[in-house]
VEXVOSE-701635 format. One record per residue: residue number from 1; x, y, z negated of N, C-alpha, C, O in turn. Coordinates in steps of 0.02 Angstrom, whole numbers, plus 50000, padded with zeros to 5 digits. Layout:
BEGIN
+-----+--------+---------+-------+---------+----------+-------+--------+---------+-------+--------+---------+-------+
!   k ! n.east ! n.north !  n.up ! ca.east ! ca.north ! ca.up ! c.east ! c.north !  c.up ! o.east ! o.north !  o.up !
+-----+--------+---------+-------+---------+----------+-------+--------+---------+-------+--------+---------+-------+
! NUM !      X !       Y !     Z !       X !        Y !     Z !      X !       Y !     Z !      X !       Y !     Z !
...
+-----+--------+---------+-------+---------+----------+-------+--------+---------+-------+--------+---------+-------+
//
This chain:
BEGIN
+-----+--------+---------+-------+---------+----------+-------+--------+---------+-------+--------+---------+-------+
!   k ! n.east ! n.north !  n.up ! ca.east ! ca.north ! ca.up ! c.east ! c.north !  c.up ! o.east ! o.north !  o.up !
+-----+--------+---------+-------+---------+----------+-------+--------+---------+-------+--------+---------+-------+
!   1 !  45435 !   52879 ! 44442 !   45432 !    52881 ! 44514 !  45390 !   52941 ! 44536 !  45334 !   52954 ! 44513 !
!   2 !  45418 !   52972 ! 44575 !   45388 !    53040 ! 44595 !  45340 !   52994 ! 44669 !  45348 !   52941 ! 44700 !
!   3 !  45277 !   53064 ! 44670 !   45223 !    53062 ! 44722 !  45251 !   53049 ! 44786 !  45214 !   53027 ! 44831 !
!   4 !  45313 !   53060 ! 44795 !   45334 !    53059 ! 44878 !  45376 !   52987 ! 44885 !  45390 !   52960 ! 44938 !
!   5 !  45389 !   52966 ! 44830 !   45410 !    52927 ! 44836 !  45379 !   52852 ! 44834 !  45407 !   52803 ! 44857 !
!   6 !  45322 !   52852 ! 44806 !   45266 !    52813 ! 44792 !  45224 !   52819 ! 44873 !  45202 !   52765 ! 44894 !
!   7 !  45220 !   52846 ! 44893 !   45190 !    52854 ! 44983 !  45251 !   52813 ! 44998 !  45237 !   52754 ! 45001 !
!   8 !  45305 !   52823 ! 45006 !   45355 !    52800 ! 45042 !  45356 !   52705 ! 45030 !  45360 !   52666 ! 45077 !
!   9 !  45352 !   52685 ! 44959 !   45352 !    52630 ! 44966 !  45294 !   52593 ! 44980 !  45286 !   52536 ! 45000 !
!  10 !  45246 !   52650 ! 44963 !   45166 !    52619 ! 45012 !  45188 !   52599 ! 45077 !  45180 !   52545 ! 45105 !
!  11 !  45218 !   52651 ! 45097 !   45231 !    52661 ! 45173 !  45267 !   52604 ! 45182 !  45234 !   52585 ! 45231 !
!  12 !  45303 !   52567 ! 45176 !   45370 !    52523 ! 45183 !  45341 !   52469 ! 45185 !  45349 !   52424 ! 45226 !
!  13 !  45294 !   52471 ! 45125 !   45251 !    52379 ! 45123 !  45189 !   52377 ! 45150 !  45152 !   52329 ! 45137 !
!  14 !  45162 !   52450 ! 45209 !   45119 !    52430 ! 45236 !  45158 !   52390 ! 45294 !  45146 !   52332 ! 45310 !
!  15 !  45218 !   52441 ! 45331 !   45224 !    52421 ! 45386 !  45280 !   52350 ! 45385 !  45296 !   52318 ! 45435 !
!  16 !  45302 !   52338 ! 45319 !   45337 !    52233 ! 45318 !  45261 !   52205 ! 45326 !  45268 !   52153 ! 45358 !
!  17 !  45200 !   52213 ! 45315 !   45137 !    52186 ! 45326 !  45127 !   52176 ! 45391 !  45128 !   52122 ! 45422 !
!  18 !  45117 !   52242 ! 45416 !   45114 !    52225 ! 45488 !  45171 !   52226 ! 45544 !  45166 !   52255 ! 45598 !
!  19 !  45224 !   52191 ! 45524 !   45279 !    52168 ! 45551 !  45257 !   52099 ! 45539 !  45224 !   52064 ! 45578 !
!  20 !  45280 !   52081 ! 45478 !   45231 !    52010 ! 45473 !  45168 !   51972 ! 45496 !  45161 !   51911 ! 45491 !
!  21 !  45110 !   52026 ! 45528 !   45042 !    52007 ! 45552 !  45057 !   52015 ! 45612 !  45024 !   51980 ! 45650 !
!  22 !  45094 !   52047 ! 45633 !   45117 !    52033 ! 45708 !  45158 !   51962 ! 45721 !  45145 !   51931 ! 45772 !
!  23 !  45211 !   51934 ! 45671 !   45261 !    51904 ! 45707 !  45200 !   51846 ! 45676 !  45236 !   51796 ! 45685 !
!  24 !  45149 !   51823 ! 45654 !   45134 !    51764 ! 45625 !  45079 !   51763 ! 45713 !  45065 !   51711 ! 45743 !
!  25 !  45062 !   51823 ! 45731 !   45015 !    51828 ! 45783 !  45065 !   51778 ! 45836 !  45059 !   51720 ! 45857 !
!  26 !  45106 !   51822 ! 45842 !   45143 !    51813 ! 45895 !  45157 !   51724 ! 45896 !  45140 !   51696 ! 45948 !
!  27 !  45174 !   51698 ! 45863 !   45181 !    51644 ! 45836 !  45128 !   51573 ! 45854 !  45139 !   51515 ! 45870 !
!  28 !  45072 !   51612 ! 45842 !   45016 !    51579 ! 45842 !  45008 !   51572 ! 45912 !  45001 !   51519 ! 45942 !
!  29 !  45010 !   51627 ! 45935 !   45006 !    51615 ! 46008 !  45029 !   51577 ! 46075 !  45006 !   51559 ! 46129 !
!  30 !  45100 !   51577 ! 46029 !   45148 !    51544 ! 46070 !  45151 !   51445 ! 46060 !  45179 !   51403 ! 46096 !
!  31 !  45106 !   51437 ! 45989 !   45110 !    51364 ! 45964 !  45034 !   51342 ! 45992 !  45021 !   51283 ! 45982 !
!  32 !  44984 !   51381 ! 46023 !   44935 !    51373 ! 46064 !  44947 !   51363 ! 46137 !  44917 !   51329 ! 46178 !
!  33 !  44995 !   51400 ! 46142 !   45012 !    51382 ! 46246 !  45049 !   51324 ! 46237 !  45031 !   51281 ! 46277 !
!  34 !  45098 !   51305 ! 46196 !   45125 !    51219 ! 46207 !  45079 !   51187 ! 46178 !  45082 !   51129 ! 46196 !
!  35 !  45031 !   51195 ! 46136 !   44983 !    51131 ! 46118 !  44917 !   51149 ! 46187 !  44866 !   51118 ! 46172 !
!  36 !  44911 !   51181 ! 46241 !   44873 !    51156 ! 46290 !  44879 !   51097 ! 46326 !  44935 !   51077 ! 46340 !
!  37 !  44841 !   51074 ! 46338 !   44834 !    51004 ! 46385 !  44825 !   51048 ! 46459 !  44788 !   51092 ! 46480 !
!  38 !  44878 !   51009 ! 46482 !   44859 !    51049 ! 46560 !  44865 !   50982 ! 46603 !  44894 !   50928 ! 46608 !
!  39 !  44793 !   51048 ! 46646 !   44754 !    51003 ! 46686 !  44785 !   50977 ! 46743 !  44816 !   51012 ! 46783 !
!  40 !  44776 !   50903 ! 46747 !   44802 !    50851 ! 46791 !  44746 !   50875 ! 46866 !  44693 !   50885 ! 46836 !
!  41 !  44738 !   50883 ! 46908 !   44698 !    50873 ! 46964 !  44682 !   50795 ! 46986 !  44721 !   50748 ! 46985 !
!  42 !  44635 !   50795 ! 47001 !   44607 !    50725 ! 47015 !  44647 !   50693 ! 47070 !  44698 !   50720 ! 47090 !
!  43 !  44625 !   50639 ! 47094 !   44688 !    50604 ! 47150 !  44621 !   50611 ! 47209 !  44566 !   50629 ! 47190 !
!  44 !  44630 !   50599 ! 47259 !   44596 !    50612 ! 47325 !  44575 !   50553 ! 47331 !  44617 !   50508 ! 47326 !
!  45 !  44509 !   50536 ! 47342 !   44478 !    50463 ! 47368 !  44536 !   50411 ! 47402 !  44526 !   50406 ! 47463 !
!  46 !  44586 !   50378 ! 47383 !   44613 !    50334 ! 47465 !  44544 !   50297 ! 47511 !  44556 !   50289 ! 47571 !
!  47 !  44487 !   50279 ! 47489 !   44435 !    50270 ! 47522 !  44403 !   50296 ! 47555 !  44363 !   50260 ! 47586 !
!  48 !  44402 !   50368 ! 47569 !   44355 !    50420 ! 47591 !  44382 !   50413 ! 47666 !  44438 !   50418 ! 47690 !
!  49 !  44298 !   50393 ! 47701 !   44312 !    50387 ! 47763 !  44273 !   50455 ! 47817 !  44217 !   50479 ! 47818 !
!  50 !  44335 !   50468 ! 47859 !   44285 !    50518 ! 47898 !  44227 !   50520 ! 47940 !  44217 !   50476 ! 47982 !
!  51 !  44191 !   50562 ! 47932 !   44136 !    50537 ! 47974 !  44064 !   50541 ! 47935 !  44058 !   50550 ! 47874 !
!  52 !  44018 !   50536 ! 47973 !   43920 !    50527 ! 47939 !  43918 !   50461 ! 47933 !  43931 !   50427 ! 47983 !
!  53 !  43903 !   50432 ! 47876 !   43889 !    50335 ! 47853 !  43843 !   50311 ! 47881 !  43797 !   50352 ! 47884 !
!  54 !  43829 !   50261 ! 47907 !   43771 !    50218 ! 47945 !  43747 !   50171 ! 47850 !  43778 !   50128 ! 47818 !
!  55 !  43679 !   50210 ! 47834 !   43666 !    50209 ! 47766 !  43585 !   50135 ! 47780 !  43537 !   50137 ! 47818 !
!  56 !  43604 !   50090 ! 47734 !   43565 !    50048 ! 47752 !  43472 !   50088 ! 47731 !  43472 !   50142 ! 47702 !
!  57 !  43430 !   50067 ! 47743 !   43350 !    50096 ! 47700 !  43363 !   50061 ! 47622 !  43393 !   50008 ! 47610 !
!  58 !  43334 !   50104 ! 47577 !   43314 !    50070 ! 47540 !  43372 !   50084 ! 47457 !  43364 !   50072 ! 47397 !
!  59 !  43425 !   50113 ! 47496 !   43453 !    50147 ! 47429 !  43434 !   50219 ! 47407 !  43456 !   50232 ! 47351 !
!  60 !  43407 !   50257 ! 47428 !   43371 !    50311 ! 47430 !  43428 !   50368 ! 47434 !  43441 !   50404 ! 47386 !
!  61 !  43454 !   50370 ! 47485 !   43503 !    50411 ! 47512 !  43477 !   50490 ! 47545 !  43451 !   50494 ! 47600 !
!  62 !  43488 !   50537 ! 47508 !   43454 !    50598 ! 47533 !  43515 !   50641 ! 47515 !  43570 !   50620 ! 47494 !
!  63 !  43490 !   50723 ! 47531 !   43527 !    50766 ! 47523 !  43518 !   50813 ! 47460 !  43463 !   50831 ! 47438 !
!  64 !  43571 !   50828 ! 47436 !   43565 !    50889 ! 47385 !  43576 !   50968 ! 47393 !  43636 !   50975 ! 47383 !
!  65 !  43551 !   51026 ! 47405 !   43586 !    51060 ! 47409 !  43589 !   51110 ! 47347 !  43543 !   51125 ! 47309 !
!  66 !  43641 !   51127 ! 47346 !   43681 !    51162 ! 47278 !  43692 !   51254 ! 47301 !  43735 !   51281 ! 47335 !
!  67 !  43626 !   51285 ! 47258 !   43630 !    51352 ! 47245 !  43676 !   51385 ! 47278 !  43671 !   51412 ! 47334 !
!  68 !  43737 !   51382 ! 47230 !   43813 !    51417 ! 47254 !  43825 !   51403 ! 47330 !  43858 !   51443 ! 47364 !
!  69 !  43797 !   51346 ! 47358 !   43814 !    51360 ! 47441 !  43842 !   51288 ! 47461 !  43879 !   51300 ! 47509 !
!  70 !  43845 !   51233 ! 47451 !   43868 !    51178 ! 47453 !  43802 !   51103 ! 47474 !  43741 !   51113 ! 47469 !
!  71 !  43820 !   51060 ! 47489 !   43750 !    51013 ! 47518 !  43806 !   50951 ! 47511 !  43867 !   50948 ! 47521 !
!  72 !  43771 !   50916 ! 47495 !   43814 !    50851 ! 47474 !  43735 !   50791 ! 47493 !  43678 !   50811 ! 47504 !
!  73 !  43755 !   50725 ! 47492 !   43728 !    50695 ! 47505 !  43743 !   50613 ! 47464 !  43801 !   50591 ! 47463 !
!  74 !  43690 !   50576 ! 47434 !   43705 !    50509 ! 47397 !  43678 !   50476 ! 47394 !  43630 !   50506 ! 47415 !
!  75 !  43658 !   50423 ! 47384 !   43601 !    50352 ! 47356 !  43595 !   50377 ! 47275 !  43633 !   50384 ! 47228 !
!  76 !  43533 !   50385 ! 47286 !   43482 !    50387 ! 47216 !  43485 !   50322 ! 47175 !  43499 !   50317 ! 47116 !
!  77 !  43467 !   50268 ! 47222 !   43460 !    50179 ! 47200 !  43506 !   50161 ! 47200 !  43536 !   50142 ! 47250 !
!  78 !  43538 !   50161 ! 47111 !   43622 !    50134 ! 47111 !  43605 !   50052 ! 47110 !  43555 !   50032 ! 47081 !
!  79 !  43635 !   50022 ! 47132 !   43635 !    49938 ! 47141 !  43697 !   49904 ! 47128 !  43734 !   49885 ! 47173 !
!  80 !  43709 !   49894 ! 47061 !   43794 !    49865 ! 47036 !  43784 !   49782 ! 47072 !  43744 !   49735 ! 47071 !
!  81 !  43850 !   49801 ! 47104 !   43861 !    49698 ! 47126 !  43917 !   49684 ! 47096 !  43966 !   49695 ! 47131 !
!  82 !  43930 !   49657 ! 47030 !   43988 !    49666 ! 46994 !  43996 !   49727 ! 46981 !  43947 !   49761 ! 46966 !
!  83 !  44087 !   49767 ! 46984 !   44093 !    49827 ! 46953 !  44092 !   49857 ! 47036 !  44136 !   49900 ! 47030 !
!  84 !  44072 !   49860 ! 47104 !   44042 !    49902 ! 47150 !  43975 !   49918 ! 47173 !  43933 !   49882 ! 47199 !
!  85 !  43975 !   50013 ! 47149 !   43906 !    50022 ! 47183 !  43900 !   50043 ! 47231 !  43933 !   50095 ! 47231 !
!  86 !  43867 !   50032 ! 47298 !   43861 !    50087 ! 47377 !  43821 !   50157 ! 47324 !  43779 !   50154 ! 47280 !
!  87 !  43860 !   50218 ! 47357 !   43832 !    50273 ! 47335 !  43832 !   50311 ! 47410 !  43784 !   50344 ! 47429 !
!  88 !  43881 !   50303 ! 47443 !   43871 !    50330 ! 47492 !  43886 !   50419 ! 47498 !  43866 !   50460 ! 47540 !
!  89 !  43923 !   50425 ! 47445 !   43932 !    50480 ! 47407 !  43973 !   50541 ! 47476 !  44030 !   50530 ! 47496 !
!  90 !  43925 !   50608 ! 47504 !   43938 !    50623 ! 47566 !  43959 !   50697 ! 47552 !  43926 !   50724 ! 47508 !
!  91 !  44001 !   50730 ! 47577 !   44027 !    50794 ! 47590 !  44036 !   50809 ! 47650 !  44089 !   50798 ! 47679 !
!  92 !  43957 !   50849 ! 47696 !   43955 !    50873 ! 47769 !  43993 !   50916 ! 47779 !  43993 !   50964 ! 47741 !
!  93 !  44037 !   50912 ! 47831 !   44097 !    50961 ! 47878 !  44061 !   51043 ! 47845 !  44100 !   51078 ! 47812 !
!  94 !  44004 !   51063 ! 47853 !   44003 !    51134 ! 47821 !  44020 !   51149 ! 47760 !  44025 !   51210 ! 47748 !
!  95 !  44035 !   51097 ! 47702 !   44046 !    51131 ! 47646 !  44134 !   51146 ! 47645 !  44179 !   51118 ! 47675 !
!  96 !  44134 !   51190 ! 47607 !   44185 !    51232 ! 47579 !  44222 !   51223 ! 47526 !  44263 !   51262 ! 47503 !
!  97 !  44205 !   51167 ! 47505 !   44226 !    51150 ! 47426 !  44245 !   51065 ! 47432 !  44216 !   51024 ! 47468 !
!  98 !  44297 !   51054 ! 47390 !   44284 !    50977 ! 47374 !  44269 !   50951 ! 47326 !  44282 !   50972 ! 47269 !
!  99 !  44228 !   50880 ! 47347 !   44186 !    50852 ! 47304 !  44226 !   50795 ! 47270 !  44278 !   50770 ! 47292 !
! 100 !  44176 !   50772 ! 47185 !   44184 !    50692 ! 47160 !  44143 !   50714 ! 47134 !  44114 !   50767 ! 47122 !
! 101 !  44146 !   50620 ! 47119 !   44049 !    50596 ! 47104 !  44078 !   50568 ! 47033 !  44127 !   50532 ! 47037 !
! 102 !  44054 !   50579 ! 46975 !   44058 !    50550 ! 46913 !  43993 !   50519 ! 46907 !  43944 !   50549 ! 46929 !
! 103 !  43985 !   50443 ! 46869 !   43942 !    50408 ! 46840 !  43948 !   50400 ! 46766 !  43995 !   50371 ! 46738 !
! 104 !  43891 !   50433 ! 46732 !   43900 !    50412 ! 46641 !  43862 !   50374 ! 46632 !  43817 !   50349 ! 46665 !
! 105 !  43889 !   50366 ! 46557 !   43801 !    50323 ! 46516 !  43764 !   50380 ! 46498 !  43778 !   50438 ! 46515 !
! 106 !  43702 !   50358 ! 46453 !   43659 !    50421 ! 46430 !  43715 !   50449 ! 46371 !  43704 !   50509 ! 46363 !
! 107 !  43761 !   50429 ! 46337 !   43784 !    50448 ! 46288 !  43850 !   50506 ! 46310 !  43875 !   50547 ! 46271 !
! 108 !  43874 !   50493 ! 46402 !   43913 !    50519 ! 46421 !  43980 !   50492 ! 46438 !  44029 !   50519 ! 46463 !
! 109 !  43968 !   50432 ! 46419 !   44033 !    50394 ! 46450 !  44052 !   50373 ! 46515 !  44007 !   50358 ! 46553 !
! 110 !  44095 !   50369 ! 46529 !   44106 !    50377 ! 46601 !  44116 !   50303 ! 46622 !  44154 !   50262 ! 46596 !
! 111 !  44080 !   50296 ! 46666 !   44063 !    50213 ! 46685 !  44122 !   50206 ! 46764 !  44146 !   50154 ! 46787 !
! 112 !  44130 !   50272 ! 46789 !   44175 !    50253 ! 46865 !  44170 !   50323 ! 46880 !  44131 !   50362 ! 46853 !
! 113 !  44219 !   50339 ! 46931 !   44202 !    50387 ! 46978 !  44254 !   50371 ! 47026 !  44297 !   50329 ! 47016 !
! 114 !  44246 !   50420 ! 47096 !   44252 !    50412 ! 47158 !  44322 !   50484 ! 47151 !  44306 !   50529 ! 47113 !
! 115 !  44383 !   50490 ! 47181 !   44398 !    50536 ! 47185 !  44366 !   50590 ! 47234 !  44309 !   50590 ! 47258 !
! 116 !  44414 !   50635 ! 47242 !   44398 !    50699 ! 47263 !  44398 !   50670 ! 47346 !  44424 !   50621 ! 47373 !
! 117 !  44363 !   50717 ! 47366 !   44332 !    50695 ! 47447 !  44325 !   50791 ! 47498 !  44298 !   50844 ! 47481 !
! 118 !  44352 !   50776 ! 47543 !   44353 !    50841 ! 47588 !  44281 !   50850 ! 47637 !  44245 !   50803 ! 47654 !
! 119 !  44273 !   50913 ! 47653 !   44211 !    50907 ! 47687 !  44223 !   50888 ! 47752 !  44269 !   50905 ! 47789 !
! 120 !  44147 !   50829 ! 47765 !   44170 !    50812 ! 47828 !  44201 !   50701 ! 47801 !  44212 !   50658 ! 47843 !
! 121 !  44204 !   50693 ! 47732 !   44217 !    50634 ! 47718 !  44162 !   50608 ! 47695 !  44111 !   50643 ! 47698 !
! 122 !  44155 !   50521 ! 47659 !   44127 !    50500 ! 47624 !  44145 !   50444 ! 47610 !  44179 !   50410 ! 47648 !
! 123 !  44118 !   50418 ! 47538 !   44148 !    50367 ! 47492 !  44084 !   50306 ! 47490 !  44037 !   50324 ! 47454 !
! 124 !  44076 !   50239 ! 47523 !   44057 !    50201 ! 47517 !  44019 !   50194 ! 47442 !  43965 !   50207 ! 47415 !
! 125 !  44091 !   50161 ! 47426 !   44064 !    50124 ! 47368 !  44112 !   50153 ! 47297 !  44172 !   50170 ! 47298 !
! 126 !  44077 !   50153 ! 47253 !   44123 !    50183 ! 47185 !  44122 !   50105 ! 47141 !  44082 !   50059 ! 47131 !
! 127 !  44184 !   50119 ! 47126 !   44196 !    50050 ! 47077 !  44201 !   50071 ! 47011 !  44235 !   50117 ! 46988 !
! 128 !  44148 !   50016 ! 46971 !   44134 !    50053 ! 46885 !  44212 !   50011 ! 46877 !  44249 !   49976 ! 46912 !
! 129 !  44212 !   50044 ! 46798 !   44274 !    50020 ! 46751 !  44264 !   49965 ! 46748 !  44306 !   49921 ! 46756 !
! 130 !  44187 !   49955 ! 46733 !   44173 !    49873 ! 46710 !  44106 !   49829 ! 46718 !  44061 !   49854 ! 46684 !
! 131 !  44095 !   49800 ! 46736 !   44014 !    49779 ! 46771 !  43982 !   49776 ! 46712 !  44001 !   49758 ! 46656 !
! 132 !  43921 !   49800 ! 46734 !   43866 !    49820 ! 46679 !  43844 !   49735 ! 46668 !  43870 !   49689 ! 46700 !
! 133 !  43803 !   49728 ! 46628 !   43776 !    49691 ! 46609 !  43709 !   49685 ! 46582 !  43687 !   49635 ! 46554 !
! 134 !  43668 !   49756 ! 46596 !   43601 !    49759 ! 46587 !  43583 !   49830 ! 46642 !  43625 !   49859 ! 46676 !
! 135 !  43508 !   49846 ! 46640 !   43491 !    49889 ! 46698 !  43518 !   49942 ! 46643 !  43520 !   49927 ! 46583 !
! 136 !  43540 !   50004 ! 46667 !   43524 !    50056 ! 46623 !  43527 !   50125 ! 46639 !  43541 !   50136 ! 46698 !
! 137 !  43518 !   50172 ! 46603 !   43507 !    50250 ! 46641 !  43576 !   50262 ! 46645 !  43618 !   50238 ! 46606 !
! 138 !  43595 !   50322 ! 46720 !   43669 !    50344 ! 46718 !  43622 !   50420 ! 46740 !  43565 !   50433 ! 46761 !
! 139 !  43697 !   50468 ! 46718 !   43691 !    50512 ! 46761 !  43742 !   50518 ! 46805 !  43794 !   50489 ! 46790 !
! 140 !  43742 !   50551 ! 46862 !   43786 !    50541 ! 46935 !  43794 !   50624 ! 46910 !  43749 !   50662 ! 46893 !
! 141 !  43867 !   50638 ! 46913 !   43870 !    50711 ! 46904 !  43915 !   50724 ! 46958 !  43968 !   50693 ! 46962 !
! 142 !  43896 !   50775 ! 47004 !   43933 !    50792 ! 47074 !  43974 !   50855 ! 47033 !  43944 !   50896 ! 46999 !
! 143 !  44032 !   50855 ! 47040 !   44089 !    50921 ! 47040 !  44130 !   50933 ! 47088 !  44167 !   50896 ! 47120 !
! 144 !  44119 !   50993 ! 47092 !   44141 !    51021 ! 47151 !  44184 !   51095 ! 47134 !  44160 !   51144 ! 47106 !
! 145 !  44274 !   51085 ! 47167 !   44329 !    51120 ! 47165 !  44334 !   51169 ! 47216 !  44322 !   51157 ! 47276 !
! 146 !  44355 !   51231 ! 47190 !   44379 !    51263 ! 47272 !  44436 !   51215 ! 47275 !  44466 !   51184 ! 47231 !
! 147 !  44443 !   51218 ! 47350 !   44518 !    51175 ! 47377 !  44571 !   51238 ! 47353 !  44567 !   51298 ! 47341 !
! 148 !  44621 !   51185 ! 47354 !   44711 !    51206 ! 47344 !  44702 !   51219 ! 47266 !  44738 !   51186 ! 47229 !
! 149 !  44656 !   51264 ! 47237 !   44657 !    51287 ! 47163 !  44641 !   51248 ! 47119 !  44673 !   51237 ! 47067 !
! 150 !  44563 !   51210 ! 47146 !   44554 !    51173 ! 47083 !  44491 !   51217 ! 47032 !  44481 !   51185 ! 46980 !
! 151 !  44453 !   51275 ! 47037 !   44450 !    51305 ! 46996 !  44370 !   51274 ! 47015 !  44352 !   51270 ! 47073 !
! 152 !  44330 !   51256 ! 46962 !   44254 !    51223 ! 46966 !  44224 !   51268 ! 47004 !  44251 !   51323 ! 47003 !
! 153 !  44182 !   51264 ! 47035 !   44124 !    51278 ! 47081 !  44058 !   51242 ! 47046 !  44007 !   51240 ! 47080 !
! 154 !  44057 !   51226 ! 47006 !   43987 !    51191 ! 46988 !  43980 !   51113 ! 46959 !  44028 !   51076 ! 46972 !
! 155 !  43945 !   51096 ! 46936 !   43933 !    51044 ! 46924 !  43850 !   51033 ! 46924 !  43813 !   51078 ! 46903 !
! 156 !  43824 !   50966 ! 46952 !   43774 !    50953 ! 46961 !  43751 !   50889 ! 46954 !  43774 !   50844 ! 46989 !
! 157 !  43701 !   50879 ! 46906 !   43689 !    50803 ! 46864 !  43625 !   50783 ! 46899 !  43586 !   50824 ! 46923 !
! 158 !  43618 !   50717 ! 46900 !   43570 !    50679 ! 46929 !  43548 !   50616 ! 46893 !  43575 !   50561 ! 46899 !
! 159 !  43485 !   50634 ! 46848 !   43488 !    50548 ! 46819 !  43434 !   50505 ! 46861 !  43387 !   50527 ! 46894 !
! 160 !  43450 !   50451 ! 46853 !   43450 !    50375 ! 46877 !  43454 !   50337 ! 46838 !  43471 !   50350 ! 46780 !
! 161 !  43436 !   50260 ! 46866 !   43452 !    50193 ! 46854 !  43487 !   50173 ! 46880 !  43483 !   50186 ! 46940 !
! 162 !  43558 !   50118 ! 46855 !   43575 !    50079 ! 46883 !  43570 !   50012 ! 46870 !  43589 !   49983 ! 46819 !
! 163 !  43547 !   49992 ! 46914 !   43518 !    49914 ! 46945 !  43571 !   49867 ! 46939 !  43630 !   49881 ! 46950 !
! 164 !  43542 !   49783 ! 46913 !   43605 !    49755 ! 46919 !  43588 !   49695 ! 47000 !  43538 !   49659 ! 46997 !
! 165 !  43617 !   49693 ! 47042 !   43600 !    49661 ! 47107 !  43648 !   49602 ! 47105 !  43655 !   49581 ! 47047 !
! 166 !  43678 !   49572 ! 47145 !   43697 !    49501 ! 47191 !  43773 !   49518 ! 47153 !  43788 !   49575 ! 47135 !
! 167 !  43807 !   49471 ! 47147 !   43884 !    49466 ! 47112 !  43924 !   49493 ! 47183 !  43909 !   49466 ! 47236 !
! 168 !  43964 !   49536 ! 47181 !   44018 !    49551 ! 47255 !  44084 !   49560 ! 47241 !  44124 !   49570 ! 47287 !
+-----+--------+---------+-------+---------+----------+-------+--------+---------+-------+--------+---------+-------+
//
């Protein structure tokens, strides 16, 4: 085998290589976009009532406000009566974003949440999956969507107790 010809079949089985490292790329890529999970959007509170809540004393209902530009408002003192807690969970007419209220355990499990709520709404009461049966720590994690898109604006955690109160 002559010198020019020995380049040439170099040449030949570099580029079946990278014909091959392309089509296995290509490949890969394409068996990654059908194995995505695509994202469901949350369902909209049917509860969310318009308006500022007439909030009893004593659940510790204050305001949050959130860096990025957002103010939300909730009960600190979760109080389970069965699987409903008053959270009181609030999105004032100025914000720009919509809100839901997630409740975990310390481990991160998700005990209930409230759907998505427009500014200017608010959600009473959030109903857990399942009534607790001892006091224990949650965190309340507020997330917040631009509207129409969906694309996060933030998330913001709050830990607490929740209390077990009167059967309802």
């Amino acid at each position: 085998m002559t010198k020019d010809n020995k380049k040439k079949m170099v040449l030949a089985v570099l580029c079946a290589l990278c014909c091959l490292s392309v089509t296995v790329m290509i490949l890969t890529v394409i068996k990654t976009m059908n194995d995505a999970v695509a994202f469901t959007p949350p369902e909209f509170d049917p509860s969310a009532v318009t308006g500022i809540p007439n909030v009893p004393e004593g659940l510790g209902y204050s305001s949050i406000e959130v860096e990025i530009g957002y103010k939300v408002y909730v009960c600190g003192n979760l109080i389970a009566k069965g699987k409903s807690v008053d959270v009181y969970f609030t999105s004032p007419e100025t914000n720009t974003v919509w809100l839901l209220l997630r409740v975990t355990d310390e481990s991160g499990t998700v005990l209930g949440q409230t759907g998505i709520i427009h500014p200017g709404e608010y959600v009473k009461t959030l109903t857990l999956y399942e009534a607790p049966d001892k006091e224990k720590n949650v965190k309340m994690n507020i997330i917040a969507y631009q509207p129409e898109t969906y694309i996060s604006m933030g998330t913001v955690g709050l830990n607490t107790k929740l209390t077990i109160g009167g059967q309802g």
